[in-house]
ZAMARGU-4260 file (C-alpha; in steps of 0.2 Angstrom, whole numbers, plus 5000, padded with zeros to 4 digits):
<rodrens>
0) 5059/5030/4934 | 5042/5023/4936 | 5036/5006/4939 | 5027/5004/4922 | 5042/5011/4914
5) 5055/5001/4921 | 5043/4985/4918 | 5046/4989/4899 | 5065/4990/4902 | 5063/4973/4911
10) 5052/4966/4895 | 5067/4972/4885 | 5078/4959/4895 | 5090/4976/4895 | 5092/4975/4915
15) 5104/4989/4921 | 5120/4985/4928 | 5115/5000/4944 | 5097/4999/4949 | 5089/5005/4967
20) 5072/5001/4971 | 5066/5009/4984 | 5049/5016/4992 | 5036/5012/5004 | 5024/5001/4992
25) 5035/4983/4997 | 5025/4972/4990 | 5028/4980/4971 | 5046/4983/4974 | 5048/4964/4982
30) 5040/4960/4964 | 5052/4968/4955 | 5067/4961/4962 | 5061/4944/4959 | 5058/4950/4941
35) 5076/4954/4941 | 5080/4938/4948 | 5071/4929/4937 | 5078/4942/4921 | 5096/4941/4926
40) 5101/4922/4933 | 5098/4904/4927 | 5090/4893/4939 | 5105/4884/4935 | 5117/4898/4939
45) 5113/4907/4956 | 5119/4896/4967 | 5137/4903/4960 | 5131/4922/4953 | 5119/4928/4966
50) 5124/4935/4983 | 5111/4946/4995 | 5117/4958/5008 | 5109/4968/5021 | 5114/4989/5024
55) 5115/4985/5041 | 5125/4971/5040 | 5139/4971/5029 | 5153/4984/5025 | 5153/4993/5007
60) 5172/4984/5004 | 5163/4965/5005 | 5149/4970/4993 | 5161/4979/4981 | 5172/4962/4982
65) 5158/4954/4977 | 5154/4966/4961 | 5171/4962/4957 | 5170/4942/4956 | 5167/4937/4937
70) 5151/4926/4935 | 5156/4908/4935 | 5149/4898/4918 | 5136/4911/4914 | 5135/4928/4907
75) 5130/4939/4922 | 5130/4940/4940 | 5119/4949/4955 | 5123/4957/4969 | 5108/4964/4980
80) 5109/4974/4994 | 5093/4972/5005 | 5089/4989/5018 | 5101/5001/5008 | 5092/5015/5020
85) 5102/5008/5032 | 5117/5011/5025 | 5129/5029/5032 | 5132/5042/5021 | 5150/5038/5024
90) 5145/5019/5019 | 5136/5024/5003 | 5152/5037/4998 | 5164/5021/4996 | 5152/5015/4981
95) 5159/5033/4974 | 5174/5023/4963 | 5164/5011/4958 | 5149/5020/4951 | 5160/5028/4938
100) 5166/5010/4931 | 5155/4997/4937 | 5159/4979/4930 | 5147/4974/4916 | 5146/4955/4919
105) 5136/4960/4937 | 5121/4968/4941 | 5122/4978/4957 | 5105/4979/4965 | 5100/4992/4981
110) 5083/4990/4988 | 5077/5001/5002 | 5063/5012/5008 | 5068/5028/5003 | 5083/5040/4997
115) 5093/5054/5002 | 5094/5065/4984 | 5105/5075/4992 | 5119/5062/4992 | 5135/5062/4980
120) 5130/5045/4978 | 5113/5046/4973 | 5116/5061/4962 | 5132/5051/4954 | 5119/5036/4952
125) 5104/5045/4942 | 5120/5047/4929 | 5125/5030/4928 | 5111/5020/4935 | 5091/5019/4936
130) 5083/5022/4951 | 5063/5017/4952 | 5052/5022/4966 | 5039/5013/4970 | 5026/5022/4978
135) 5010/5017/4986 | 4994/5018/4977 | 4980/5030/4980 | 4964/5024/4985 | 4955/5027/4965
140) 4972/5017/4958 | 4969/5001/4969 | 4955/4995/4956 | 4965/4995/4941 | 4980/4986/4950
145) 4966/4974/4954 | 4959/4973/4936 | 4976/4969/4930 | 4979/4956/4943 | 4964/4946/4937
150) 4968/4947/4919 | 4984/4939/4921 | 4970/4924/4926 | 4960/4925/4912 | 4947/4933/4922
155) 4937/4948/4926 | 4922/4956/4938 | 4907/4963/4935 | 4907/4981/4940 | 4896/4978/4958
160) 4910/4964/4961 | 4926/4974/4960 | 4917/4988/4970 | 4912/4976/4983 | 4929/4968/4985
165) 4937/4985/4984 | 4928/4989/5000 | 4930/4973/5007 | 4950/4973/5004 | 4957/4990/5007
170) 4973/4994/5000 | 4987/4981/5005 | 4992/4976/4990 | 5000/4959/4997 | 4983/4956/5005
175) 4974/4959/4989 | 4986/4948/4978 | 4981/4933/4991 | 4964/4933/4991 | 4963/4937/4972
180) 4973/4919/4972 | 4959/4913/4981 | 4945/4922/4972 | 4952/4914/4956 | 4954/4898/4963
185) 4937/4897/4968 | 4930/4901/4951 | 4938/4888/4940 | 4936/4889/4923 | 4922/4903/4925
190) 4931/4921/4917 | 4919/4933/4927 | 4917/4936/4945 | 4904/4940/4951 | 4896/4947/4968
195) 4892/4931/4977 | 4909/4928/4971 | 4917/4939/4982 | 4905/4938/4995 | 4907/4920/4998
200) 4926/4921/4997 | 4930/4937/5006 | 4923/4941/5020 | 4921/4958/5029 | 4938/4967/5034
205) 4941/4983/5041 | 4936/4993/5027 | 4918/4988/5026 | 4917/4987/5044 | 4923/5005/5047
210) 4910/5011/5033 | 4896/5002/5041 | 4901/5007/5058 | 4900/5028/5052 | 4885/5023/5044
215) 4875/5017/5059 | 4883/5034/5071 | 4877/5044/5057 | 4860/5035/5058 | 4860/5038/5078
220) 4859/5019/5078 | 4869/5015/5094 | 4865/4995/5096 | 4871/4995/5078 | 4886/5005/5082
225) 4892/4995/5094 | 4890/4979/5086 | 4900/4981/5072 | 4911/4990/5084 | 4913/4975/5092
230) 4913/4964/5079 | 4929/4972/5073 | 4938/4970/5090 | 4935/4952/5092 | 4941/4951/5073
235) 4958/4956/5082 | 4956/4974/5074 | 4969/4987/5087 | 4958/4999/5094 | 4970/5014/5090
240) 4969/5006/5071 | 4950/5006/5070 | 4953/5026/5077 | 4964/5029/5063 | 4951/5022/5050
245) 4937/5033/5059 | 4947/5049/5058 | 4952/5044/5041 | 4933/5041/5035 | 4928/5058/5046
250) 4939/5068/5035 | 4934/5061/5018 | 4915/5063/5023 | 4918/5082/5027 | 4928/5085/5010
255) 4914/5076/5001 | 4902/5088/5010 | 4911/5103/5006 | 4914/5100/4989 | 4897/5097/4984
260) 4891/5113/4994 | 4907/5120/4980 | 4893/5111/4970 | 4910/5102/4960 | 4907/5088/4947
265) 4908/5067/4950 | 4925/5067/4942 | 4933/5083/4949 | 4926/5076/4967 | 4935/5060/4965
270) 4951/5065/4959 | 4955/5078/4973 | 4948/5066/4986 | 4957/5051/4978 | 4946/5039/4979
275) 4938/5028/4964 | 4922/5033/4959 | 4915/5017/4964 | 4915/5023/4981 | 4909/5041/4979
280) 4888/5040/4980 | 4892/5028/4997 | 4902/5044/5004 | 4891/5058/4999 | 4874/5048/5005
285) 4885/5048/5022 | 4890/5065/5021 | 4875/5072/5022 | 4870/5064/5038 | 4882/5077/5048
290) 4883/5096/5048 | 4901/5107/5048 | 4898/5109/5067 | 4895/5089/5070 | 4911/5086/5059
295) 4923/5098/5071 | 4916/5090/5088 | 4918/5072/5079 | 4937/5077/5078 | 4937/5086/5095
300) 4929/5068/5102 | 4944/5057/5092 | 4958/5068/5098 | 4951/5063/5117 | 4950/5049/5112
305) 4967/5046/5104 | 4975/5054/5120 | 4967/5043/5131 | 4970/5026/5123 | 4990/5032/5123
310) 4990/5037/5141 | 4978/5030/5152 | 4976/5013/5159 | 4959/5011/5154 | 4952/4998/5144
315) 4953/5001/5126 | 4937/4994/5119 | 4928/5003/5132 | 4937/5019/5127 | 4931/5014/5109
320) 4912/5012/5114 | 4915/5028/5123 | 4919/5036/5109 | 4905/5028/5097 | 4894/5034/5110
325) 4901/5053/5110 | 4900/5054/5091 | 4882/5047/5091 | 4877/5061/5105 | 4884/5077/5099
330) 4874/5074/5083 | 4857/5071/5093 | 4862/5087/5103 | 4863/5097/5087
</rodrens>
Protein backbone atom coordinates (compact mmCIF):
# COMPACT_ATOMS: atom_id res chain seq x y z
CA UNK A 1 0.00 0.00 0.00
CA UNK A 2 1.09 3.65 -0.37
CA UNK A 3 1.37 6.40 1.80
CA UNK A 4 -1.44 8.55 0.50
CA UNK A 5 -3.52 5.42 0.42
CA UNK A 6 -3.02 4.33 3.85
CA UNK A 7 -3.57 8.10 5.11
CA UNK A 8 -7.21 7.57 3.66
CA UNK A 9 -7.48 4.31 5.64
CA UNK A 10 -6.21 6.26 8.65
CA UNK A 11 -8.89 9.27 7.96
CA UNK A 12 -11.43 6.40 7.91
CA UNK A 13 -10.28 5.82 11.69
CA UNK A 14 -10.39 1.96 10.24
CA UNK A 15 -6.81 1.22 11.58
CA UNK A 16 -5.75 -2.44 10.74
CA UNK A 17 -5.23 -4.86 13.47
CA UNK A 18 -1.60 -6.04 11.29
CA UNK A 19 0.34 -3.03 9.81
CA UNK A 20 4.26 -2.85 8.93
CA UNK A 21 5.71 0.29 8.06
CA UNK A 22 8.66 0.17 6.73
CA UNK A 23 11.23 1.94 4.05
CA UNK A 24 14.07 4.34 4.05
CA UNK A 25 12.09 7.65 4.03
CA UNK A 26 11.87 7.74 8.36
CA UNK A 27 10.69 10.91 8.76
CA UNK A 28 7.19 9.90 6.83
CA UNK A 29 7.09 6.60 8.39
CA UNK A 30 7.98 8.12 12.02
CA UNK A 31 4.79 10.31 10.96
CA UNK A 32 2.58 7.64 10.42
CA UNK A 33 3.21 5.83 13.54
CA UNK A 34 2.33 8.64 15.54
CA UNK A 35 -0.83 8.98 13.48
CA UNK A 36 -1.66 5.49 14.60
CA UNK A 37 -0.90 6.46 18.00
CA UNK A 38 -2.79 9.23 17.99
CA UNK A 39 -5.82 7.02 15.91
CA UNK A 40 -5.80 4.13 18.13
CA UNK A 41 -5.17 5.12 22.06
CA UNK A 42 -6.76 7.87 24.36
CA UNK A 43 -4.28 9.98 25.95
CA UNK A 44 -6.04 8.73 28.73
CA UNK A 45 -5.52 5.01 27.93
CA UNK A 46 -1.67 4.37 26.79
CA UNK A 47 -0.15 4.28 29.78
CA UNK A 48 -2.28 0.85 30.24
CA UNK A 49 -2.79 -0.17 26.22
CA UNK A 50 0.52 0.75 24.52
CA UNK A 51 3.73 -1.11 24.71
CA UNK A 52 7.07 -0.49 22.24
CA UNK A 53 9.56 -3.17 21.48
CA UNK A 54 12.67 -3.29 19.66
CA UNK A 55 13.68 -6.52 17.00
CA UNK A 56 16.73 -6.76 18.45
CA UNK A 57 15.74 -6.73 21.80
CA UNK A 58 12.82 -8.72 22.62
CA UNK A 59 11.83 -12.36 21.86
CA UNK A 60 8.60 -12.96 19.45
CA UNK A 61 6.91 -15.00 22.81
CA UNK A 62 7.06 -11.44 24.94
CA UNK A 63 5.44 -9.41 22.02
CA UNK A 64 2.88 -12.12 21.21
CA UNK A 65 2.02 -12.13 25.17
CA UNK A 66 1.53 -8.69 24.89
CA UNK A 67 -1.02 -9.13 21.64
CA UNK A 68 -2.60 -11.39 23.91
CA UNK A 69 -3.38 -9.04 27.02
CA UNK A 70 -6.99 -7.46 26.73
CA UNK A 71 -7.07 -3.54 26.57
CA UNK A 72 -7.79 -2.28 30.10
CA UNK A 73 -10.92 0.34 30.13
CA UNK A 74 -10.82 1.19 26.53
CA UNK A 75 -11.65 -0.53 23.26
CA UNK A 76 -8.12 -1.13 21.66
CA UNK A 77 -4.72 -1.70 22.35
CA UNK A 78 -0.96 -1.34 20.60
CA UNK A 79 1.79 -3.14 20.42
CA UNK A 80 4.65 -1.68 18.16
CA UNK A 81 7.71 -3.26 17.35
CA UNK A 82 10.43 -0.86 16.53
CA UNK A 83 13.60 -2.26 14.03
CA UNK A 84 11.52 -5.25 12.82
CA UNK A 85 14.66 -5.72 10.21
CA UNK A 86 16.21 -6.82 12.95
CA UNK A 87 14.20 -9.48 13.70
CA UNK A 88 15.64 -13.58 12.25
CA UNK A 89 13.79 -15.34 9.88
CA UNK A 90 13.38 -17.86 12.58
CA UNK A 91 11.97 -14.81 14.88
CA UNK A 92 9.62 -13.49 12.48
CA UNK A 93 8.17 -17.52 11.73
CA UNK A 94 6.90 -17.62 15.43
CA UNK A 95 4.27 -14.69 14.45
CA UNK A 96 3.24 -17.57 11.88
CA UNK A 97 0.02 -18.78 14.46
CA UNK A 98 -0.86 -15.60 15.24
CA UNK A 99 -1.12 -14.07 11.79
CA UNK A 100 -4.01 -16.35 10.89
CA UNK A 101 -6.09 -15.25 14.26
CA UNK A 102 -4.87 -11.99 15.56
CA UNK A 103 -6.82 -10.50 18.61
CA UNK A 104 -9.16 -7.76 17.40
CA UNK A 105 -8.92 -5.50 20.59
CA UNK A 106 -5.00 -4.85 19.57
CA UNK A 107 -3.31 -3.45 16.90
CA UNK A 108 0.10 -5.01 16.21
CA UNK A 109 2.34 -2.56 14.59
CA UNK A 110 6.01 -3.52 12.89
CA UNK A 111 8.15 -0.72 11.76
CA UNK A 112 11.51 -1.18 10.09
CA UNK A 113 13.52 -0.21 7.01
CA UNK A 114 12.87 -2.77 4.76
CA UNK A 115 11.28 -6.46 3.94
CA UNK A 116 12.25 -9.85 2.99
CA UNK A 117 9.07 -10.62 0.45
CA UNK A 118 10.39 -13.82 0.20
CA UNK A 119 9.33 -14.70 3.81
CA UNK A 120 6.31 -17.09 4.95
CA UNK A 121 5.57 -14.18 7.12
CA UNK A 122 5.41 -11.41 4.85
CA UNK A 123 3.66 -13.33 2.18
CA UNK A 124 1.00 -14.68 5.15
CA UNK A 125 0.83 -10.84 6.12
CA UNK A 126 -0.06 -9.14 2.76
CA UNK A 127 -3.40 -11.79 3.27
CA UNK A 128 -4.12 -10.71 6.59
CA UNK A 129 -2.55 -7.35 7.16
CA UNK A 130 -1.42 -3.95 5.33
CA UNK A 131 1.87 -3.30 4.75
CA UNK A 132 3.01 0.42 3.55
CA UNK A 133 6.31 1.28 2.21
CA UNK A 134 7.38 4.53 2.57
CA UNK A 135 9.93 5.42 0.04
CA UNK A 136 11.87 8.42 -0.34
CA UNK A 137 10.97 11.22 -2.56
CA UNK A 138 12.47 12.01 -5.80
CA UNK A 139 14.05 15.20 -6.29
CA UNK A 140 10.75 16.75 -8.68
CA UNK A 141 8.42 15.24 -5.63
CA UNK A 142 10.18 17.29 -2.74
CA UNK A 143 8.06 20.66 -3.93
CA UNK A 144 4.81 19.35 -3.72
CA UNK A 145 5.53 17.71 -0.20
CA UNK A 146 6.69 21.17 0.65
CA UNK A 147 3.43 22.90 -0.90
CA UNK A 148 1.42 20.72 1.20
CA UNK A 149 3.38 21.20 4.35
CA UNK A 150 2.68 24.98 4.15
CA UNK A 151 -0.83 24.68 3.48
CA UNK A 152 -1.47 22.93 6.55
CA UNK A 153 -0.40 26.69 7.86
CA UNK A 154 -2.43 28.51 5.89
CA UNK A 155 0.32 29.59 3.68
CA UNK A 156 1.90 29.58 0.50
CA UNK A 157 5.07 30.74 -1.78
CA UNK A 158 5.44 32.50 -4.56
CA UNK A 159 6.91 30.39 -7.37
CA UNK A 160 10.75 32.09 -7.06
CA UNK A 161 10.32 31.31 -3.17
CA UNK A 162 9.66 27.67 -3.32
CA UNK A 163 12.44 27.27 -6.08
CA UNK A 164 14.86 29.09 -3.93
CA UNK A 165 14.26 27.10 -0.78
CA UNK A 166 14.18 23.96 -2.78
CA UNK A 167 17.68 24.74 -3.50
CA UNK A 168 18.53 25.89 -0.29
CA UNK A 169 17.09 22.77 1.59
CA UNK A 170 17.77 19.60 -0.40
CA UNK A 171 15.74 16.66 0.23
CA UNK A 172 15.73 15.67 4.20
CA UNK A 173 12.34 15.76 4.65
CA UNK A 174 13.00 16.30 8.75
CA UNK A 175 15.21 19.16 7.87
CA UNK A 176 12.52 20.62 5.53
CA UNK A 177 9.65 20.15 8.16
CA UNK A 178 11.94 22.42 10.65
CA UNK A 179 12.78 25.08 8.98
CA UNK A 180 9.23 25.37 7.24
CA UNK A 181 8.19 25.68 11.11
CA UNK A 182 10.47 28.48 11.18
CA UNK A 183 9.72 29.94 7.75
CA UNK A 184 6.06 30.00 9.14
CA UNK A 185 6.90 31.41 12.23
CA UNK A 186 8.50 34.24 10.86
CA UNK A 187 5.72 35.32 8.59
CA UNK A 188 2.92 35.68 11.17
CA UNK A 189 -0.36 36.36 9.95
CA UNK A 190 1.14 36.88 6.27
CA UNK A 191 -0.34 33.70 3.72
CA UNK A 192 2.55 34.12 1.07
CA UNK A 193 6.17 33.54 1.30
CA UNK A 194 8.10 35.21 -0.48
CA UNK A 195 11.96 35.30 -1.61
CA UNK A 196 13.30 37.67 1.09
CA UNK A 197 11.37 35.29 3.16
CA UNK A 198 13.28 32.49 2.52
CA UNK A 199 16.33 34.35 2.21
CA UNK A 200 16.28 35.92 5.50
CA UNK A 201 15.34 32.60 7.35
CA UNK A 202 17.24 29.90 5.55
CA UNK A 203 20.49 30.23 4.84
CA UNK A 204 22.77 28.55 2.35
CA UNK A 205 23.13 24.66 2.86
CA UNK A 206 24.79 22.16 0.73
CA UNK A 207 22.64 22.19 -2.08
CA UNK A 208 23.04 25.76 -3.09
CA UNK A 209 26.55 25.59 -2.17
CA UNK A 210 27.36 22.63 -4.43
CA UNK A 211 25.49 24.35 -7.36
CA UNK A 212 27.52 27.48 -7.02
CA UNK A 213 30.58 25.78 -6.40
CA UNK A 214 30.19 23.63 -10.28
CA UNK A 215 29.03 26.89 -11.32
CA UNK A 216 32.39 28.74 -10.72
CA UNK A 217 34.70 25.27 -12.10
CA UNK A 218 32.54 25.54 -15.02
CA UNK A 219 33.30 29.36 -15.35
CA UNK A 220 37.18 28.55 -14.70
CA UNK A 221 36.74 30.74 -11.78
CA UNK A 222 39.37 29.18 -9.28
CA UNK A 223 39.36 32.07 -6.41
CA UNK A 224 35.58 31.61 -6.63
CA UNK A 225 35.94 27.88 -6.50
CA UNK A 226 37.61 27.64 -3.57
CA UNK A 227 35.78 30.02 -1.62
CA UNK A 228 32.75 28.45 -1.66
CA UNK A 229 34.65 25.31 -1.30
CA UNK A 230 35.73 26.49 1.84
CA UNK A 231 32.97 28.13 2.91
CA UNK A 232 31.31 24.61 2.93
CA UNK A 233 34.01 22.95 5.14
CA UNK A 234 34.08 25.46 7.72
CA UNK A 235 30.17 25.06 7.59
CA UNK A 236 31.12 21.37 9.04
CA UNK A 237 30.22 19.94 5.47
CA UNK A 238 32.47 16.07 5.39
CA UNK A 239 34.71 16.41 2.44
CA UNK A 240 33.65 12.82 1.19
CA UNK A 241 29.94 14.32 1.45
CA UNK A 242 30.66 17.37 -0.59
CA UNK A 243 32.36 14.63 -3.23
CA UNK A 244 29.35 12.79 -3.19
CA UNK A 245 27.23 15.98 -4.11
CA UNK A 246 29.82 16.90 -6.82
CA UNK A 247 29.68 13.52 -8.67
CA UNK A 248 25.98 13.57 -8.00
CA UNK A 249 25.69 17.32 -9.88
CA UNK A 250 28.44 15.99 -12.65
CA UNK A 251 26.10 13.35 -13.68
CA UNK A 252 22.83 15.26 -13.83
CA UNK A 253 24.86 18.04 -15.84
CA UNK A 254 26.05 15.27 -18.44
CA UNK A 255 22.42 13.83 -18.82
CA UNK A 256 20.94 17.17 -19.25
CA UNK A 257 23.56 17.85 -21.96
CA UNK A 258 22.77 14.54 -23.74
CA UNK A 259 19.29 14.89 -23.61
CA UNK A 260 19.18 18.19 -25.19
CA UNK A 261 21.79 17.21 -27.97
CA UNK A 262 18.63 14.04 -28.17
CA UNK A 263 16.99 17.51 -28.64
CA UNK A 264 14.05 15.99 -25.82
CA UNK A 265 11.22 18.39 -24.60
CA UNK A 266 11.23 20.43 -20.91
CA UNK A 267 8.85 17.89 -19.57
CA UNK A 268 10.26 14.71 -20.90
CA UNK A 269 13.80 16.06 -19.60
CA UNK A 270 12.64 16.47 -16.19
CA UNK A 271 10.83 13.49 -15.58
CA UNK A 272 13.80 11.05 -16.66
CA UNK A 273 16.25 13.11 -14.76
CA UNK A 274 13.90 13.48 -11.84
CA UNK A 275 14.20 16.61 -10.89
CA UNK A 276 11.36 19.48 -10.62
CA UNK A 277 11.41 21.67 -13.37
CA UNK A 278 12.19 24.52 -11.25
CA UNK A 279 15.62 23.60 -11.37
CA UNK A 280 16.00 22.47 -14.96
CA UNK A 281 17.25 26.06 -16.94
CA UNK A 282 19.89 26.24 -13.79
CA UNK A 283 21.26 22.74 -15.07
CA UNK A 284 21.22 23.19 -18.78
CA UNK A 285 22.91 26.84 -18.47
CA UNK A 286 25.64 24.59 -16.54
CA UNK A 287 25.61 21.88 -18.92
CA UNK A 288 26.72 23.60 -21.57
CA UNK A 289 29.76 24.93 -19.99
CA UNK A 290 31.56 21.28 -20.31
CA UNK A 291 31.97 19.08 -23.30
CA UNK A 292 31.49 14.96 -23.27
CA UNK A 293 35.40 14.78 -23.01
CA UNK A 294 35.58 17.31 -19.80
CA UNK A 295 32.64 15.28 -18.38
CA UNK A 296 34.74 11.80 -18.39
CA UNK A 297 37.95 13.36 -16.95
CA UNK A 298 35.81 15.20 -14.27
CA UNK A 299 34.79 11.48 -13.24
CA UNK A 300 38.22 10.16 -13.80
CA UNK A 301 39.49 13.22 -11.36
CA UNK A 302 36.58 12.24 -8.55
CA UNK A 303 37.29 8.54 -8.59
CA UNK A 304 41.13 9.85 -7.54
CA UNK A 305 39.91 11.69 -5.51
CA UNK A 306 37.58 9.41 -3.76
CA UNK A 307 40.39 6.91 -3.49
CA UNK A 308 42.66 9.17 -1.97
CA UNK A 309 40.41 10.75 0.71
CA UNK A 310 39.72 6.88 1.89
CA UNK A 311 43.38 5.81 1.90
CA UNK A 312 45.84 8.21 2.39
CA UNK A 313 46.71 10.37 5.34
CA UNK A 314 46.55 13.49 3.67
CA UNK A 315 44.48 16.29 4.51
CA UNK A 316 41.12 16.26 3.18
CA UNK A 317 40.35 19.89 2.45
CA UNK A 318 43.50 19.86 0.65
CA UNK A 319 42.58 16.89 -1.36
CA UNK A 320 39.32 18.84 -2.02
CA UNK A 321 41.09 22.01 -3.22
CA UNK A 322 43.12 19.61 -5.23
CA UNK A 323 40.37 18.30 -6.89
CA UNK A 324 38.49 21.85 -7.67
CA UNK A 325 41.66 22.66 -9.09
CA UNK A 326 41.84 19.47 -11.37
CA UNK A 327 38.40 19.90 -12.57
CA UNK A 328 39.04 23.67 -13.43
CA UNK A 329 42.26 22.62 -15.49
CA UNK A 330 41.27 19.89 -17.61
CA UNK A 331 38.55 22.14 -18.97
CA UNK A 332 41.23 25.00 -19.63
CA UNK A 333 43.40 22.24 -21.32
CA UNK A 334 40.58 21.37 -23.62
Amino acid sequence: MKPSEFQRVLESAQVPNLLFLHGEETFLLERAYHEVVEKVLDVQGRDFNFEVFTGRETSPETILDACRTLPVFAARRLVVVKDAHLLTAVDLARFLPYLKDPVPETVLLFMGRGIDGRLSFFRDFKKKGTLVEFRRLYDNQVPTFIKEQVRINGKSFTEDALALFCRRMGSDLGEIQAELNKLCTYVDERTLIDVEDVRQIISDTRAESVFDLINAIGRRRPAEALRLLGRMLDDGEPPLRILTMVVRHFRQLWQAAELLKLGAERGEMARRMRINPYFLDGLLTQSKRFNATEYRKAFTVCLQADLALKSSGGDPGALMEQLVLALIQEGERQ
